[in-house]
C-alpha positions in Angstrom: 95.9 90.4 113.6 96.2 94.0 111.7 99.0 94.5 109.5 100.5 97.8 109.0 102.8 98.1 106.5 105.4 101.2 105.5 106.1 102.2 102.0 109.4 100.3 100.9 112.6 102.7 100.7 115.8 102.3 98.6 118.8 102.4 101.7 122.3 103.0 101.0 123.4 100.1 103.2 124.6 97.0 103.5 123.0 93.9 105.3 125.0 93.7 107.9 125.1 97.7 108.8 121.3 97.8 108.7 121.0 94.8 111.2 124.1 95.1 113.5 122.6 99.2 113.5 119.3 97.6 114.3 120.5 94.8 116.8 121.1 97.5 119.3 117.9 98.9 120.9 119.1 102.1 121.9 119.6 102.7 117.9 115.4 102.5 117.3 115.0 105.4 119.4 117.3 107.6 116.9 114.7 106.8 114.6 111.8 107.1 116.7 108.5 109.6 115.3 108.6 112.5 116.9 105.4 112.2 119.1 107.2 109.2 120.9 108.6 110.3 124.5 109.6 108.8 127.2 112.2 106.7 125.6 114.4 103.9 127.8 116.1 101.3 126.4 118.4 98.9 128.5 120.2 97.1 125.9 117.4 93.7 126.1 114.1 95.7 126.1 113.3 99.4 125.1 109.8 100.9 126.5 108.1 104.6 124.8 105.0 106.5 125.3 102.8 107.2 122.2 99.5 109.7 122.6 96.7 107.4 122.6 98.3 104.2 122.8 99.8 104.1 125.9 103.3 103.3 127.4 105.0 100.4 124.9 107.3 97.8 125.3 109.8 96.1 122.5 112.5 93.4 123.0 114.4 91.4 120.2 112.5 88.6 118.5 114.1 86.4 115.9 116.2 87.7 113.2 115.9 86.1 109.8 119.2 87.7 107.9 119.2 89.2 105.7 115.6 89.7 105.0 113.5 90.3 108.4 114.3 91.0 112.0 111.4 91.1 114.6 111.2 93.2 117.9 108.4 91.7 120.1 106.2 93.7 122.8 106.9 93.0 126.0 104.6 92.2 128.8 104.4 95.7 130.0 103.0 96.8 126.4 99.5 98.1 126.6 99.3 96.6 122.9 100.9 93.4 122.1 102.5 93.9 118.3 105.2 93.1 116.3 107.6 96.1 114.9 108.7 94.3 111.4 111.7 95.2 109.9 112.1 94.0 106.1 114.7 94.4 103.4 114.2 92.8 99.6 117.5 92.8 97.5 116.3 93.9 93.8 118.9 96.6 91.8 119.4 98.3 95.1 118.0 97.4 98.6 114.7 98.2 99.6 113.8 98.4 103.6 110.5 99.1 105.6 108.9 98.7 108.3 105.1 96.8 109.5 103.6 96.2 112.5 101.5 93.2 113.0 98.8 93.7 116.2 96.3 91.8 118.1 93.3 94.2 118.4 90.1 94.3 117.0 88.6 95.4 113.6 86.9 98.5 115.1 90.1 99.8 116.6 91.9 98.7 113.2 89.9 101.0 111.3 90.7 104.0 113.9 94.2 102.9 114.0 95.4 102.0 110.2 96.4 105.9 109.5 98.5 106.6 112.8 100.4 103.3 112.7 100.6 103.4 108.9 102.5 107.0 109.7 104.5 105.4 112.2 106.0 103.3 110.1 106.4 105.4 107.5 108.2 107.5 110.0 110.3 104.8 110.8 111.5 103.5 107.5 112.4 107.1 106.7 114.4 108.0 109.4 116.4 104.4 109.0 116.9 105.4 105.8 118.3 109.4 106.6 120.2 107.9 109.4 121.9 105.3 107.4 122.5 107.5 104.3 124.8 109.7 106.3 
């Protein structure tokens, strides 16, 4: 498994607004990068297109609140990953993003500075969407 982990961001949120904001699938693709299209969601799964990856497929995985909450791929994925969602309590709370995938070390190397952007992306929109 490759690990691909955002840079941690201080959110002006509470728990329970970041997970309840989080618990609805629809609500990822307002923070989607903009080189995802084709986005669907249906409330239990959410599926996306992303250049050189292919059509992807996420439904909820287990939520561990208030620290982690897990979105799975679905069977449809062309990749089967993880999308991690973290927050750490220290003065203020800190949130981020990884993905944890099943592919090789070759494509790991190719891979690591895309997905590492990704979830950058990610954790910075969460965080300009929930600061409003």
């Amino acid at each position: 498994m490759a690990i691909f982990t955002s840079e941690k961001r201080e959110i002006n949120s509470t728990p329970e607004k970041l997970f309840n904001f989080l618990g609805e699938l629809e609500n990822l693709g307002l923070i989607m990068p903009q080189q995802v299209e084709e986005w669907q969601s249906d409330g239990e799964e959410c599926s996306f297109y992303v250049k050189n990856l292919g059509h992807l497929g996420l439904k909820k995985g287990k939520a561990d609140f208030p620290q982690r909450m897990v979105f799975s791929a679905t069977e449809h994925s062309k990749v089967k990953f993880d999308l991690i969602f973290t927050l750490e309590e220290a003065e203020t709370y800190l949130a981020g993003f990884e993905i944890d995938a099943a592919i090789n070390p070759m494509l790991e190397m190719m891979a690591r500075r895309p997905l590492t952007n990704f979830v950058n992306i990610l954790t910075e929109n969460l965080v300009k969407q929930l600061n409003n």
